[in-house]
N, C-alpha and C positions, 0 to 999 in steps of 0.2 A: 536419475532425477535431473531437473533444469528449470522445469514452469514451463508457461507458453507464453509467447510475449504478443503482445497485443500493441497497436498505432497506440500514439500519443491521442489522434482524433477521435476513437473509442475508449476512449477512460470514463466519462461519465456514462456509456453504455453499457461499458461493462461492471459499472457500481450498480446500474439499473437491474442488470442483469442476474447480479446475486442476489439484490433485495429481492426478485420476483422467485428465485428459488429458494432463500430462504421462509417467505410467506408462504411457500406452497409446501414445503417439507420440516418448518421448525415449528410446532404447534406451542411450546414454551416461550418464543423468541428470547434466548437466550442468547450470550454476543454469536451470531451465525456465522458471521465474518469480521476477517480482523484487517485493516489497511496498512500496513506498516510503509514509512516514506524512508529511503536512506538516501544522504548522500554519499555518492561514489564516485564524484566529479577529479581527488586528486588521485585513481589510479587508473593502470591501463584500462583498455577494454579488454583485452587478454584475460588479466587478472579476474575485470568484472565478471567475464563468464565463464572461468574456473570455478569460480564463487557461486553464483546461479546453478551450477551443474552439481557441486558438492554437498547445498544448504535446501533446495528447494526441490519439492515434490511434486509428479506431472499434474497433478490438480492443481497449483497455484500458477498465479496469472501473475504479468509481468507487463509493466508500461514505464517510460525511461518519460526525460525530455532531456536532451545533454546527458549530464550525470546525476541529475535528480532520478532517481528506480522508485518506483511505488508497487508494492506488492499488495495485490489479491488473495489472503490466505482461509478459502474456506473451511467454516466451520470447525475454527481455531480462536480461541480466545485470547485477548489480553496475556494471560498467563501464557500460553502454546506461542504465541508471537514474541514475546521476550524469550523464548528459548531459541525463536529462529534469530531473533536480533543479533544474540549472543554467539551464535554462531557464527553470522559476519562478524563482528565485532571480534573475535577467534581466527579467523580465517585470514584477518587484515591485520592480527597483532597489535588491534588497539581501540578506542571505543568510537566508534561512529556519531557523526549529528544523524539522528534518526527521531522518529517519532511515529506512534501509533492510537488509532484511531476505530473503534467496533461499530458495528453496526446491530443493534437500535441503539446500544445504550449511548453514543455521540450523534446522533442524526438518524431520522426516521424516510429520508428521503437523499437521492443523491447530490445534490445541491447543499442539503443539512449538513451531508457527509464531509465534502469537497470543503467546501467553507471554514467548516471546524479544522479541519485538518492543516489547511493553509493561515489559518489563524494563531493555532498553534507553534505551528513552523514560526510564523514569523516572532514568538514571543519565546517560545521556549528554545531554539534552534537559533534564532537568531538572523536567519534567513528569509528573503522575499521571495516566495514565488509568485507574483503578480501576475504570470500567465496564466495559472488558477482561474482567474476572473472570470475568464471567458466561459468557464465550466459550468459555473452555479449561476452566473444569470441567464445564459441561457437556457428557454424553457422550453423546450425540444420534446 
């Protein structure tokens, strides 16, 4: 197991990209996919990809910026995504600033998604990620 990790510059491509196969394969749209954001900025990168290789499944996608990780965890819900949280949060000995985010029930489009997500962060986490920005206005 590890994920596949994807540019920082295809993040909102590839939020596009699960919304197009969720609509085409979740006839319920039920949470199809789940975003999970963690920060992992104070350990190695050793560590971090220990961690990747232990917790994540080769279907789930992986996008960094620094030490911000945001994970793509298909057709895994809210609940399925606090079991992988908890596994980082396991893995590191202690509880993560993380946060997660579904998709329809937080945002129906990827900019809805992005937005929320970074809105969050910044309220609940406590954290700015202001490079976000560039994600959800662009209308690409």
């Amino acid at each position: 197991m590890a994920g596949v990790h994807f540019s920082y510059k295809n993040f909102k491509q590839l939020i596009r990209l699960n919304i197009g196969i969720s609509e085409r394969l979740d006839e319920n749209r039920a949470e199809s996919f789940t975003l999970l954001y963690c920060d992992f900025s104070s350990f190695t990168q050793d560590e971090i990809d220990t961690s990747l290789r232990d917790v994540l499944r080769n279907s789930d996608s992986i996008i960094n910026h620094d030490g911000d990780y945001f994970f793509v965890l298909p057709y895994t819900d809210k609940y399925g995504t606090n079991i992988v949280k908890s596994q980082f949060d396991d893995f590191f000995g202690r509880k993560l600033n993380s946060f997660l985010v579904s998709y329809p029930v937080d945002g129906e489009t990827a900019e809805e998604i992005i937005e929320f997500l970074q809105n969050s962060i910044s309220r609940f986490c406590k954290k700015d990620l202001i490079y976000l920005d560039e994600l959800y206005e662009l209308n690409e």
